[in-house]
C-alpha positions in Angstrom: -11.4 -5.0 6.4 -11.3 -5.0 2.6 -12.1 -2.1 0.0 -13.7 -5.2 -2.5 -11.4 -8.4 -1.7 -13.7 -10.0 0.2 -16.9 -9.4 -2.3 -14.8 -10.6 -5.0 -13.9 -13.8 -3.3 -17.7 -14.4 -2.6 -18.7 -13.7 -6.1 -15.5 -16.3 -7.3 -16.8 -19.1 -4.6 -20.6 -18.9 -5.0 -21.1 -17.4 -1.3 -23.0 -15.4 0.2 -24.8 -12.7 -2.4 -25.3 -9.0 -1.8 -29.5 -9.1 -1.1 -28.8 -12.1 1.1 -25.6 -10.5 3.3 -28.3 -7.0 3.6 -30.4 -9.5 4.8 -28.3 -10.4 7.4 -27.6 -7.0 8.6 -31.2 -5.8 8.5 -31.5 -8.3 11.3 -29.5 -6.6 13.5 -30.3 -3.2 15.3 -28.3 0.1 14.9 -26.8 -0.3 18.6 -25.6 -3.9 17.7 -23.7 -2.5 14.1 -22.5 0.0 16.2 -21.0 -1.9 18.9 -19.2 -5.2 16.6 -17.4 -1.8 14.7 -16.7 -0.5 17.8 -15.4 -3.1 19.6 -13.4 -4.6 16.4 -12.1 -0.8 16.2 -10.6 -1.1 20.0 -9.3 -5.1 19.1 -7.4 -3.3 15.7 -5.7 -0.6 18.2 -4.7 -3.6 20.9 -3.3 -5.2 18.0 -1.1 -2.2 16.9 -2.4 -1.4 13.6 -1.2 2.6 12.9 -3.7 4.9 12.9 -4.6 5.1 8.5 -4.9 1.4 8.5 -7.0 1.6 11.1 -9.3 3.9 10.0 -9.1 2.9 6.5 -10.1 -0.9 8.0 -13.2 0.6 10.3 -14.3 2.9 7.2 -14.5 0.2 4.9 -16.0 -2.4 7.4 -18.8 0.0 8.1 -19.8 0.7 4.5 -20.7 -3.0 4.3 -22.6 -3.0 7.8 -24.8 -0.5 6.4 -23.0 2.4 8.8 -21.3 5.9 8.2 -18.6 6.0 10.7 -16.1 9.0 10.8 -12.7 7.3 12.7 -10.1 9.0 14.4 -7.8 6.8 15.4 -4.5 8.3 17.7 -2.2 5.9 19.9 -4.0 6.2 23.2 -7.4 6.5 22.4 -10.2 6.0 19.1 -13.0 8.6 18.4 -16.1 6.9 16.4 -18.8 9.0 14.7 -22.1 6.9 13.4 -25.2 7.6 11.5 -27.6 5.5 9.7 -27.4 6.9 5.7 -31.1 5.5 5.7 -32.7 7.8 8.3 -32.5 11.7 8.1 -29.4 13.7 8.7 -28.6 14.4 12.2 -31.6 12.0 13.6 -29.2 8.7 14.4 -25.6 10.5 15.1 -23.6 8.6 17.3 -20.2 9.1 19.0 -18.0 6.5 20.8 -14.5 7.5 22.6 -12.5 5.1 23.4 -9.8 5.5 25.7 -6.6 2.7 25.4 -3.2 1.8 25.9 -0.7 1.7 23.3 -1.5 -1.2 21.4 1.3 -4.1 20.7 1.8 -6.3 17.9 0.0 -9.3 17.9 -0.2 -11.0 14.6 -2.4 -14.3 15.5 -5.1 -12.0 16.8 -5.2 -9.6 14.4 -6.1 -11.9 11.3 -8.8 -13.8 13.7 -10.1 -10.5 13.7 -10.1 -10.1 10.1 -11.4 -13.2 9.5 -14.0 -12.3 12.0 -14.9 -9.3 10.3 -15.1 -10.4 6.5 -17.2 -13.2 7.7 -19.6 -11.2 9.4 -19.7 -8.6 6.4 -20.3 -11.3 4.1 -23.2 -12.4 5.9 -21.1 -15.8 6.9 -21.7 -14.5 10.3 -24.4 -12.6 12.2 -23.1 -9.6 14.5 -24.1 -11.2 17.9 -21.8 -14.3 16.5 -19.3 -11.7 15.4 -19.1 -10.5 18.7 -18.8 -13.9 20.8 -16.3 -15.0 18.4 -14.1 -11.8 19.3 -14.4 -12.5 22.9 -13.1 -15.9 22.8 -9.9 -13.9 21.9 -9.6 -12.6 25.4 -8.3 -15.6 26.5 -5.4 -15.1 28.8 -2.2 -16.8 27.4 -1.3 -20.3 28.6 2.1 -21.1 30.3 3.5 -22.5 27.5 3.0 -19.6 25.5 4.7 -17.1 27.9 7.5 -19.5 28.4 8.4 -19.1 24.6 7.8 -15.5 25.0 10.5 -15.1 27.2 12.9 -17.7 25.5 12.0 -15.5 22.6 13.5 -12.5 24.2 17.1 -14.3 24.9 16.8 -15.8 21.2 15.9 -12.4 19.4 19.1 -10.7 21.7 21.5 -13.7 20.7 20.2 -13.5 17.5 21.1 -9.9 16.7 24.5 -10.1 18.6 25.5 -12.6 16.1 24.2 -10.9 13.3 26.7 -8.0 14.5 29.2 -10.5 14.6 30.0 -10.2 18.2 32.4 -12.6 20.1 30.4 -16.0 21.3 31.0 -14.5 25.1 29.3 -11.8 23.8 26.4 -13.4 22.1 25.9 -15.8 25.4 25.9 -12.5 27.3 22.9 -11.3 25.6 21.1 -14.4 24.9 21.3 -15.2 29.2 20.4 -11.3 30.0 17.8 -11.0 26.8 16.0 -14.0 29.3 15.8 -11.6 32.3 14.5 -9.1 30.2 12.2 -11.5 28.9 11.0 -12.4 32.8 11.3 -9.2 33.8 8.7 -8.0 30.9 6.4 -10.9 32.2 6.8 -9.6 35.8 6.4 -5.7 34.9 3.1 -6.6 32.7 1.4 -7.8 35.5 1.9 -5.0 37.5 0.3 -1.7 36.5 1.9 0.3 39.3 5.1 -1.0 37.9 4.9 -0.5 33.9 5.9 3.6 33.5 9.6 2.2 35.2 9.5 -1.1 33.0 11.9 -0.2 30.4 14.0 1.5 33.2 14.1 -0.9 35.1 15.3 -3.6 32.2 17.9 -1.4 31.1 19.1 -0.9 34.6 19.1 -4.6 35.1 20.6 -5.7 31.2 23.5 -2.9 32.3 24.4 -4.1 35.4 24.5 -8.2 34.4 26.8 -7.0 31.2 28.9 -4.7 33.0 29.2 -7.4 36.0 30.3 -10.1 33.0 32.8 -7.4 31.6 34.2 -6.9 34.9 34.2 -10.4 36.3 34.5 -12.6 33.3 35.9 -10.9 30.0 36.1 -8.1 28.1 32.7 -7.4 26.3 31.6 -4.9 23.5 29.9 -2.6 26.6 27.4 -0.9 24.5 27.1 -3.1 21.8 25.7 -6.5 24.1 23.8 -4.1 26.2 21.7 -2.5 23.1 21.6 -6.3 21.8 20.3 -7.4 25.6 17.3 -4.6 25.1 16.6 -5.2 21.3 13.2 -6.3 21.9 11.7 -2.9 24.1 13.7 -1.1 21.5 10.9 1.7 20.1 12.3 1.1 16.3 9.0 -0.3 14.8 6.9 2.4 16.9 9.4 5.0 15.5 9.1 3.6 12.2 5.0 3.6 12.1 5.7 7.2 13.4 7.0 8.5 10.4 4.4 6.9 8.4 1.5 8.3 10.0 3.1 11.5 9.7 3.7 11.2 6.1 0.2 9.9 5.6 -1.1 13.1 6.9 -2.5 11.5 10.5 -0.3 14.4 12.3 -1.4 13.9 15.9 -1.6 10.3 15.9 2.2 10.5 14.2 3.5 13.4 16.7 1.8 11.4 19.9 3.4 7.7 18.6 7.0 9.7 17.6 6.8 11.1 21.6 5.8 8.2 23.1 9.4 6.3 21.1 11.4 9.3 22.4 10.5 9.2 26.1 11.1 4.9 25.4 14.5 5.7 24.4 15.3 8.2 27.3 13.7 5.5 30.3 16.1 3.2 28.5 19.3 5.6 28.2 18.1 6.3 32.0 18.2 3.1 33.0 21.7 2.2 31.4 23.6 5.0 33.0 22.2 4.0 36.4 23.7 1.3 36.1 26.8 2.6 35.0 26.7 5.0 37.8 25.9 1.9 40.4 28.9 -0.4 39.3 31.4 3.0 39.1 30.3 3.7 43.3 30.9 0.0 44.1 34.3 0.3 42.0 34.2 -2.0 39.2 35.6 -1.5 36.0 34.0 -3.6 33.0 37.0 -4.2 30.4 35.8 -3.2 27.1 36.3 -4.3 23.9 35.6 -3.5 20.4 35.7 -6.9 18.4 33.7 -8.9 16.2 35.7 -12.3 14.9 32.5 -14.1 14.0 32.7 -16.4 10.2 29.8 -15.8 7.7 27.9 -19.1 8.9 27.7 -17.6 12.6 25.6 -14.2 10.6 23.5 -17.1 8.9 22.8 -19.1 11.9 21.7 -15.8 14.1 19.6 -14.5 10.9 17.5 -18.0 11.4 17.9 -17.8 15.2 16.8 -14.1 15.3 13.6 -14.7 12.2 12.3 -17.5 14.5 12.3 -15.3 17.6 10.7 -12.8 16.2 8.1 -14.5 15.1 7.7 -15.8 18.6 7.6 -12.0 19.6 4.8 -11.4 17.0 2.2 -13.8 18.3 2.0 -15.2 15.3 0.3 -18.4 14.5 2.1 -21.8 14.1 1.3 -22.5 10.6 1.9 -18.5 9.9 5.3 -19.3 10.8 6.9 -19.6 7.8 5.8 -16.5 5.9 6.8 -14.4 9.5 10.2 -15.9 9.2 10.4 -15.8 5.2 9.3 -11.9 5.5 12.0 -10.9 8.0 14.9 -13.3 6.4 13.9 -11.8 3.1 14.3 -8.0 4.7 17.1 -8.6 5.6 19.4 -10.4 3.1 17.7 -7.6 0.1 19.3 -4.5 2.6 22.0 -6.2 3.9 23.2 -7.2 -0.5 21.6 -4.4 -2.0 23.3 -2.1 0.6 27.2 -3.6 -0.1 26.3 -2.7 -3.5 25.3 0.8 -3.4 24.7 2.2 0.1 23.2 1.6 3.2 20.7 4.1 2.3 19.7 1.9 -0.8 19.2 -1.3 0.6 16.8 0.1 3.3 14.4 1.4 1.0 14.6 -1.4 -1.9 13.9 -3.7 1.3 11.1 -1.6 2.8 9.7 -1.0 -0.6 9.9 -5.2 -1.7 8.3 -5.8 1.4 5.9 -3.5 1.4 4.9 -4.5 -1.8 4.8 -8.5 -0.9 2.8 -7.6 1.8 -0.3 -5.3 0.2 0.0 -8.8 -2.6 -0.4 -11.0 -0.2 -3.4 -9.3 1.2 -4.9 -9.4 -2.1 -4.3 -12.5 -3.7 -4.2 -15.0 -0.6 -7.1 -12.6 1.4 -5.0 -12.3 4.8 -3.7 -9.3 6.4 -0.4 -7.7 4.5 1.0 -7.4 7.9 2.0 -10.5 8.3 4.9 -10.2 5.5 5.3 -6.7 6.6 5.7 -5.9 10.0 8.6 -8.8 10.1 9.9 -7.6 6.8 11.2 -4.3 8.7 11.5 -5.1 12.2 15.6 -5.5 11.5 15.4 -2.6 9.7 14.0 -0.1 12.2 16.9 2.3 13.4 15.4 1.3 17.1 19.1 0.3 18.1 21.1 3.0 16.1 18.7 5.4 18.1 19.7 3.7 21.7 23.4 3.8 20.7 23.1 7.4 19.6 21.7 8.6 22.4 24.1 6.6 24.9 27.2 7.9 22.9 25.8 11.2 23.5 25.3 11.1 27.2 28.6 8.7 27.7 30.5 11.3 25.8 29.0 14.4 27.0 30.1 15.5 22.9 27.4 17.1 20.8 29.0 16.3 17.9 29.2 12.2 18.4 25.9 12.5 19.1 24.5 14.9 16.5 26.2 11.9 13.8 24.5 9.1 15.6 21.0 11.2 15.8 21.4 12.0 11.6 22.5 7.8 10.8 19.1 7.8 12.0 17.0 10.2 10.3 19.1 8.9 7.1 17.9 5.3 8.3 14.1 6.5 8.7 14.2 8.7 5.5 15.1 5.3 3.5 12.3 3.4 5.7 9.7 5.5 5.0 10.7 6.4 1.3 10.3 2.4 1.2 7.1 2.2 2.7 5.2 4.5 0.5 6.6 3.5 -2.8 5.9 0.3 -2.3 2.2 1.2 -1.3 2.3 2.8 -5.1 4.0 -0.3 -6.7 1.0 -2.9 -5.6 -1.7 -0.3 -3.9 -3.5 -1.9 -0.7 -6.7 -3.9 -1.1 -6.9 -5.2 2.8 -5.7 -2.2 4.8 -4.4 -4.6 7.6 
């Protein structure tokens, strides 16, 4: 999925030259170029790559297959136009539509699939190799892995209540309930008839178990563990790519991903006043709280706790660990410094923009996707929480104007974001566009 990287490293390393990779290709037909760029299309969307990298990626990989391919690329769905340049215009056109769910991040996967994909358009590879070697990605995850996934979600909610600073009942509160959301996710995913009332359903669960601890056991920061408890389904990243596809021009594929966030942020504001509702019939009051005691070294522990669950949540692969974990550290410490120093504003988009920046290097000078320095880079950035909070204030509150504040923190919050993202697309431009 390179615009030259990968020719470049074959020309530096004596591989593959350019008569003998068309050599490869010639050997396989039209349909067979057609299906490896359509399948590795569909493999990019599971993957959740936003729609310009994903069509930038398919356009570029289909150059060097010998292919013209016209991508549109939205959250649900891909349309794929092919022709053959060689034959006459018209006489070869071809047109895929794809229909899929919203794709989820999954870093381990998607740089097999790059790797995949230079290999084959090096001529490393032949298509029909291309094509097993994609499949053996299909296989289903191993106990083991799903086990950390859900430790992951308990680890990644502990891990942000202590990076707010919360009281330890408070941080065990989220890390046990961040668990059941973590089983819960495993149970819903299983379960089509079940998934449009997943994130519902964990925010009616995550409200009930804090409320019943701020009842029964101590006072708690109500709002504050919940939003902590549900950090991982929190649409912030899908938010976040929303704005960029819109700023990149990719309108319906930015309006669709934007809608798809909102109604995520609803099911879960739903959810949490059900519960609210539930434990107010039965009589109980939770004691609430606003406190937050913690020392520095708590912040430091939770930023390691949190980095390491998130690149859990990521899929990524063991020995990509340490960048994923660098990348997210690193995106945090520049907005949390740069923002004492002149705004919170600021630090968001010197953070977005650093990362950004390391990412798009690392994609050119180590020849691996950028996204694995920049999707963690931002994930604590995305306003996914201040968005939750907003919208509970407002519907707790019943007050426009509480909520109208919490709804601008976080336009101000994707403003910064976004202004980060696309200057630091200009400070070191894209070579992969993974």
């Amino acid at each position: 999925h390179t615009g030259g990287g990968g020719r470049a490293r074959g020309r530096a390393s004596g591989h593959t030259s350019p008569m003998a990779t068309a050599s490869v290709h010639s050997q396989a037909s039209y349909a067979q170029r057609i299906a490896f760029v359509a399948e590795m299309a569909a493999r990019l969307h599971r993957y959740g790559t936003t729609a310009q990298r994903l069509e930038a990626a398919i356009t570029a990989l289909s150059q060097r297959l010998d292919l013209e391919c016209e991508a549109w690329s939205n959250p649900t769905g891909l349309i794929l136009s092919f022709s053959d340049p060689r034959k006459p215009l018209g006489s070869t056109d071809t047109t895929r539509v794809i229909r899929l769910p919203p794709g989820e991040n999954d870093l381990h996967k998607l740089c097999e699939a790059d790797r995949i994909a230079e290999a084959v358009a090096n001529g490393h590879m032949s298509i029909a190799q291309g094509h097993t070697a994609l499949r053996t990605l299909d296989r289903p995850p191993r106990l083991r892995s799903r086990i950390m996934q859900v430790l992951a979600f308990g680890l990644a909610a502990a891990g942000v209540a202590g990076l707010w600073r919360l009281p330890w009942l408070d941080i065990a509160t989220a890390g046990v309930t961040g668990v059941l959301m973590g089983l819960l996710d495993q149970f819903v995913s299983q379960r089509l008839n079940w998934r449009e009332a997943g994130e519902a359903l964990s925010a009616l669960v995550a409200g009930t178990v804090v409320s019943l601890v701020a009842a029964a056991v101590g006072p708690l920061n109500l709002n504050t563990v919940v939003i902590a408890s549900l950090v991982v389904l929190l649409p912030g990243m899908a938010i976040t790519n929303a704005m960029n596809e819109l700023s990149s021009q990719h309108w319906v594929s930015g309006t669709v991903r934007f809608a798809g966030a909102l109604t995520t942020v609803l099911k879960l504001t739903v959810g949490a006043m059900v519960a609210v509702i539930l434990l107010d019939l039965a009589g109980l009051e939770p004691q609430v709280r606003a406190s937050r005691p913690q020392p520095d070294w708590v912040e430091w522990a939770a930023l390691g706790v949190a980095a390491f669950a998130f690149a859990v949540l990521f899929k990524a692969s063991l020995r990509d660990y340490p960048w994923v974990m660098g990348a997210a550290v690193a995106g945090y410490l520049i907005a949390r410094y740069a923002g004492d120093a002149w705004g919170n504003q600021s630090g968001i988009f010197l953070s977005a923009l650093v990362l950004t920046a390391a990412g798009n290097g690392f994609g050119r000078w180590v020849q691996r996707p950028g996204a694995l320095i920049r999707l963690p880079g931002i994930i604590m950035l995305v306003p996914g929480s201040a968005s939750l909070r907003g919208l509970l204030t407002l519907v707790q509150q019943q007050d426009m104007d509480v909520g109208q504040s919490a709804m601008l923190g976080v336009l101000n919050i994707l403003m910064a974001l976004v202004a980060g993202l696309l200057f630091g697309n200009l400070v070191i431009p894209a070579r992969k566009n993974l």
